[in-house]
Structures are given as structure tokens and as C-alpha cells.
N, C-alpha and C positions, 0 to 999 in steps of 0.2 A: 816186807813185813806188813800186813794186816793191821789197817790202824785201829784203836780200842773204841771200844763200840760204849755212847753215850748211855750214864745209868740214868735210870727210867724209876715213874715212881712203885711201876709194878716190882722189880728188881727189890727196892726197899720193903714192899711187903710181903713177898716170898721170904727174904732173908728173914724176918721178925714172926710171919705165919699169922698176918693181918689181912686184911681188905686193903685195895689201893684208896679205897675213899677212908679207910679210918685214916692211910698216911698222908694224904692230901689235907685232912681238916687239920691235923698233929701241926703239920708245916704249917699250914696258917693259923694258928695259934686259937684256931676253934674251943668255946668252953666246953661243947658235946663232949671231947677227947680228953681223959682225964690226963693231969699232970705229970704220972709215974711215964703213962705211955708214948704223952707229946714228947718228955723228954730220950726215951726209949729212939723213937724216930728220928728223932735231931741227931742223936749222938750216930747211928747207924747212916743215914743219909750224910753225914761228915764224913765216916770214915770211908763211905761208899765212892764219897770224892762226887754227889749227886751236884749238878745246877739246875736252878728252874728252868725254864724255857719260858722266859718272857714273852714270848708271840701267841703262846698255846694259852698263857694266862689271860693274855687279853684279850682274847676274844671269850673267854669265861665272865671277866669280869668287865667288859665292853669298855674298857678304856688300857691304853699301853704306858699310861704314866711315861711318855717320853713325849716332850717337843722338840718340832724339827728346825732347824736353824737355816735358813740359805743368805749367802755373804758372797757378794762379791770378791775381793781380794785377802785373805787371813794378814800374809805380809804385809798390811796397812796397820801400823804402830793403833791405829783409834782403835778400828774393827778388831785390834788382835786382842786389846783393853775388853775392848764389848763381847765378846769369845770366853775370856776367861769369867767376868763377872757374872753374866747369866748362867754358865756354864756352873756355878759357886750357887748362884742362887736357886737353879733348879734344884740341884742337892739340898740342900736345905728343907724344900718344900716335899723332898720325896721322886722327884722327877728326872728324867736323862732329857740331855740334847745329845741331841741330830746334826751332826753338822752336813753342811754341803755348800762348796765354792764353785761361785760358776764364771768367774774370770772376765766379767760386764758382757757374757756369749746368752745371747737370748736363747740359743741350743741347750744350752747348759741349765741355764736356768729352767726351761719346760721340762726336761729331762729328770732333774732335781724334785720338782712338783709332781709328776706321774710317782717316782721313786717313796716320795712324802704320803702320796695319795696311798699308794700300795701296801705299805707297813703299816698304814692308820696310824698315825699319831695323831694326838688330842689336839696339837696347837701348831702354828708357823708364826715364827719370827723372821722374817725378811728382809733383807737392802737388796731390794730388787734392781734390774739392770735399765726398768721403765720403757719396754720396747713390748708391748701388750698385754693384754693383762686376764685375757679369756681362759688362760692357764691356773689363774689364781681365783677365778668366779667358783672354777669346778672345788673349792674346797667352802666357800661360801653355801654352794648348793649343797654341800652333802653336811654344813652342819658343823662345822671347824669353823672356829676362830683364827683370826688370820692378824697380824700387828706388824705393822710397817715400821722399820725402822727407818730414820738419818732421810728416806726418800720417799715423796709423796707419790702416788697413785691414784688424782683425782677421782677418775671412773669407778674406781673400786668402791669408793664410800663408805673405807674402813678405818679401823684406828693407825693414829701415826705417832710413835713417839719417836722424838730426836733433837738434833741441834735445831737453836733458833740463829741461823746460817747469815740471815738477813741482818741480824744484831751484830753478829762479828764481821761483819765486809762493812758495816758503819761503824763499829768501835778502830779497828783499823787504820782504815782511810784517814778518820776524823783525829784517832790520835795523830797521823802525819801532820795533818794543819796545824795540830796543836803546836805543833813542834816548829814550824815554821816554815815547810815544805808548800808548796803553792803547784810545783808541778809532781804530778803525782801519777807514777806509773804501775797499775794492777796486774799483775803477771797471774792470769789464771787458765788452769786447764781446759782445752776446747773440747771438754766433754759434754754430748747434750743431756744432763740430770740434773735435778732438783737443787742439789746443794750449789752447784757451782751457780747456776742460775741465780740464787739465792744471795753467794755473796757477791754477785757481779750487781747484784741490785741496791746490797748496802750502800757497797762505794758509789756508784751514782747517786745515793740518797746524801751522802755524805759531802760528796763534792757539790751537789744540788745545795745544800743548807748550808755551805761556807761561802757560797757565791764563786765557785770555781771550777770554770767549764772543763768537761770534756772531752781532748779534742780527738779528732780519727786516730791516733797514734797512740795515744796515751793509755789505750784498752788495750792489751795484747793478749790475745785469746793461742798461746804453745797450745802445739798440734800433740797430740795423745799417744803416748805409746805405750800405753799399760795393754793392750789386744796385740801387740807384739812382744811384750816380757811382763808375765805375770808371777815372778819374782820377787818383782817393785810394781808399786802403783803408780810410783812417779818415774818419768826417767829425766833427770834436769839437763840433759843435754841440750835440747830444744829453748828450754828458755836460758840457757848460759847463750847461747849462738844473738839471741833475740834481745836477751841485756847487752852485749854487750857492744849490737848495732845503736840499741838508745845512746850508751855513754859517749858513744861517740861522736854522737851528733847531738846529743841536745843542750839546752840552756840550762846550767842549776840555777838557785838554787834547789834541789829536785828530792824524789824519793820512790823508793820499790815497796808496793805492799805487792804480797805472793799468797796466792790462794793455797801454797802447802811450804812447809818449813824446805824440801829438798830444794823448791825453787829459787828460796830465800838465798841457801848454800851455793848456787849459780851466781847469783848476785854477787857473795863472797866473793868468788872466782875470778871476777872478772873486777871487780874494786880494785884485787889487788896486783892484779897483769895489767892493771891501765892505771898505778899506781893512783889511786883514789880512798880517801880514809872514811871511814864509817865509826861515828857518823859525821863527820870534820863535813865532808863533801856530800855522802849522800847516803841518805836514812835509810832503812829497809827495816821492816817488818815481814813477820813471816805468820805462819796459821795452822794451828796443829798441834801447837803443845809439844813437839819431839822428845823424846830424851835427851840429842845431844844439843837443845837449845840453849842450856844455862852454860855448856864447856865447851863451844867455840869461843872466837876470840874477832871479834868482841861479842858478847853475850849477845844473845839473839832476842830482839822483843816477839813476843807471841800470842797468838788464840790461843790459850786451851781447849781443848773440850772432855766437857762432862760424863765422859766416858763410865764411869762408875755407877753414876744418878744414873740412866739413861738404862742400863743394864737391868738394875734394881726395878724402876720403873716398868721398864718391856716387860720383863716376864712377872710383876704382881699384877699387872693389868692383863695378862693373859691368861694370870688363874681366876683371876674375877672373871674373866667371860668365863670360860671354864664350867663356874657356880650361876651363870646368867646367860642365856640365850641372847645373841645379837639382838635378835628384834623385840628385849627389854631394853633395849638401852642404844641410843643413836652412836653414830661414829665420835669417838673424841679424837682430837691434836693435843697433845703435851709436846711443846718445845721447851729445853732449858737452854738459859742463857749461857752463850761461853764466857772466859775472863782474862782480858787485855792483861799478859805480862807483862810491865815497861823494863826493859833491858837498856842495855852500853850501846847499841845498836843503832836503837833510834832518840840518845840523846838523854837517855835516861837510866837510871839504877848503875849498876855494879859494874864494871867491865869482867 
């Protein structure tokens, strides 16, 4: 069976015995077109079952009213936050996203960028995978605003809104000390990107400013498996294997900060196989804000992040370029800060 063939706006002025340009002004709500008739064309192009063609319009009216979105991982509980609310706030202003994941594959991500390039959309919001960046000039040169999220791109020399990363690997850390902890173990992903880097710098700022070295061991950089299941961003198997060589060997009294809350749940894991109470024996802090933070057991202290603000932000900073050509206005960095939840965990709040 022959599938039915899209109505056109020629279609609607044949039926009514108009000009295609009088139903074209009608639809967009032209004063040329008087009232009896704009509404004459609405009601016919309803029944006609007619859609715009948004691609045909934009290049009428040189803009596609859609931003494109590239993300790394969707199934990442933050990114999924940051998805929905720009996603809310585009609508709002009138505008569609674009999504496109590229699974931290620098293939993917080029790919996604030609894809962006070719549709024209007005803008790019990025968490890029930070593996070159001559993919992202090309939309610089033709005249697109371009906004980094959560990861910077030096070279670029464009705007970056995100986490202030560096704040939460020292709220952290430094909450452990507060607590009494002295040896203090950082379980974070051995991914080379901005954020991890960021909170690996807290906590050395953190252990730096209590007078607390260190040492080779005490950094544990879990090996990465989000490039083999992208599913999950995290996979804690890697660092349950890696806590649970610490617990065995080391001195308390001690604590796990984890650069993601799944890591934290490793920690869990292995507390309670090597019967060790949390926080009786040893503190853990996690990073991330999860949902099922507050209903394990014992209650999980955590980083939030600002997932909301951060949404809001990215995309009214991209309708401001938008209304302002880059070269009025230098690159800006917006970081917000995240916000230490004290939990049963680490010695604190509610079990």
C-alpha cells in the first residue's frame, strides 16, 4: 500500500481557491491577510491534517529555532537532569533540542558535529569528550555559538557553564577530616576529562590545607569501563575489587571519598563482606547527588550537583549570544557551586 503523500501548502490553496502565498502569510499570522481568511486557512490546513516543514522554514527565515545538544552518556542520572531541564527551557523560549550521545567516542562526537553542522541549528550545547576540538572551530567559523558544558576546552576560547568540580573534591575530602578521618582514600574514575581532573585537585587541596599527606596509595585512579557499556557511566566493579584490597590492608582510622555515588555503593559492598560498620569503622562519602542516596542504609553523605541552575543557565546564555555576536563579547566560565549532603554515612545526619 502506497504510503500518503505529505499535504503541502499548495494542496490548502487549491482546496480554498487562494494563492499559496496568501496561505503561507494566513499561517503565520500576517496582518496583509485578513481575519475571516487567516482563519478560513487554519481551520482547512487542520483538517487537511497539513505540518509545517520546519527545514523549508528555516531557511526562509535563516534561523531553525532548534539547538543541538551533544552528551556524552544520557543514562548519567546529572546529564539525564541537564537533558530534561534545557530541554523545558528551550520550550519555553520557543526552541527544540537536538539531542545527540556520543558515548565519550571522539567518532561519535565528530560525527554528531557534521550532523549539527548540516541541519543548521542556531546553537550547540556540548559535554564534549575533550579529544580535539577542530570539529567544534568549524561551527565557530560559520557563525554559531557554541557553550560548553560540565567540560572545558581550553583551545576553544568559548563559554563554559558547569560544575565548580574543584569545590566539591574539597568540600569532600575536607568534610572527612572534619570528621576525624586522617587517612583518606579518593576512589575516582581514570578518565582523562576536566571534571575528574578537577575533583582530583580538590582533594589534594584539601588534604594540602589539613596537613595531610598524600600518599602513592591513597589516590586510586578505577580503570574505566563506561567505552565498554554505555548503559552505565559507572561500572563499580572495578573499584569494589580496589576497596576492598584497601580494607584489607590498611591502617584505620580511615575513609573513602568516591568521585561518583556508584563507587560509594562498592564501598557498601565490601564494608559489609569484611564486616566493617559505616560509619563505626569507616566514613565514605560519595559525589553526585543520586537518587538512591538518602535510601540506603546507612544514608549516603553526598555532592549534589546543580543540575537545574546549570540547565537554566546554558541555554539563556545561548540565547544571549544568539542576540550578540561572539566577537561582542569575550568567553565567559559560570561555575556553580555544588552542596555537601551530611548523611549517617559519614558520621552525620539521619541514618
Amino acid at each position: 500500500m502506497r504510503e500518503a503523500r505529505r499535504t503541502t501548502l499548495k494542496d490548502i490553496a487549491e482546496s480554498l481557491g487562494v494563492s499559496v502565498n496568501t496561505v503561507s502569510r494566513a499561517l503565520a499570522d500576517k496582518d496583509s491577510v485578513g481575519v475571516e481568511t487567516r482563519n478560513r486557512v487554519k481551520a482547512e490546513a487542520e483538517r487537511l491534517g497539513y505540518v509545517p516543514n520546519v527545514t523549508a522554514r528555516s531557511l526562509v527565515l535563516g534561523s531553525a529555532s532548534t539547538l543541538g545538544m551533544v552528551i556524552t552518556n544520557p543514562s548519567n542520572p546529572f546529564y539525564s537532569q541537564l537533558i530534561s531541564g534545557m530541554e523545558q527551557r528551550c520550550r519555553e523560549h520557543g526552541y527544540s533540542l537536538l539531542l545527540m550521545a556520543t558515548e565519550e567516542s571522539l567518532d561519535n562526537e565528530r560525527r554528531a558535529a557534521e550532523e549539527l553542522l548540516r541541519r543548521g541549528v542556531d546553537g550547540v550545547l556540548v559535554v564534549t569528550v575533550q579529544e580535539g576540538a577542530e570539529h567544534w572551530r568549524r561551527f565557530r567559523s560559520a557563525g554559531v555559538p557554541l557553550v560548553l558544558i560540565n567540560r572545558d576546552v581550553p583551545e576553544l576560547n568559548t563559554d563554559l557553564v558547569g560544575v565548580d568540580h574543584v569545590r566539591g573534591g574539597y568540600e569532600a575530602a575536607r568534610h572527612a577530616v572534619a570528621q576525624g578521618a586522617r587517612t583518606i582514600y579518593f576512589l575516582e574514575e581514570d578518565l582523562h576529562v576536566s571534571s575528574v581532573a578537577d575533583r582530583v585537585e580538590g582533594y589534594r587541596r584539601a588534604m594540602a590545607d589539613s596537613g595531610l599527606p598524600i600518599e602513592p596509595d591513597t589516590l586510586i585512579k578505577v580503570p574505566t569501563r563506561r567505552l565498554e557499556q554505555s548503559a552505565m557511566p559507572w561500572d563499580p566493579s572495578e573499584a569494589y575489587r580496589m576497596a576492598r584490597e584497601v580494607v584489607r590492608t590498611a591502617q584505620r582510622p580511615m575513609a573513602f571519598v568516591a568521585g561518583n555515588d556508584y563507587f560509594a555503593l562498592a564501598v557498601y559492598r565490601v564494608a559489609n563482606e569484611e564486616s566493617l560498620r559505616i560509619p563505626g569503622d569507616i566514613l565514605v562519602v560519595g559525589y553526585g547527588g543520586h537518587p538512591f542516596a538518602p535510601y540506603v542504609i546507612p544514608s549516603l553523605t553526598t555532592v549534589e550537583l546543580p543540575a537545574a541552575e546549570i540547565a537554566v543557565s546554558a541555554v539563556d546564555h545561548m540565547l544571549r549570544r544568539l542576540g550578540q555576536p561572539a566577537a561582542e563579547g569575550p568567553p565567559e566560565q559560570i561555575l556553580f557551586p555544588p552542596r555537601l549532603v551530611i548523611r549517617a554515612s559519614s558520621g552525620g545526619g539521619a541514618t
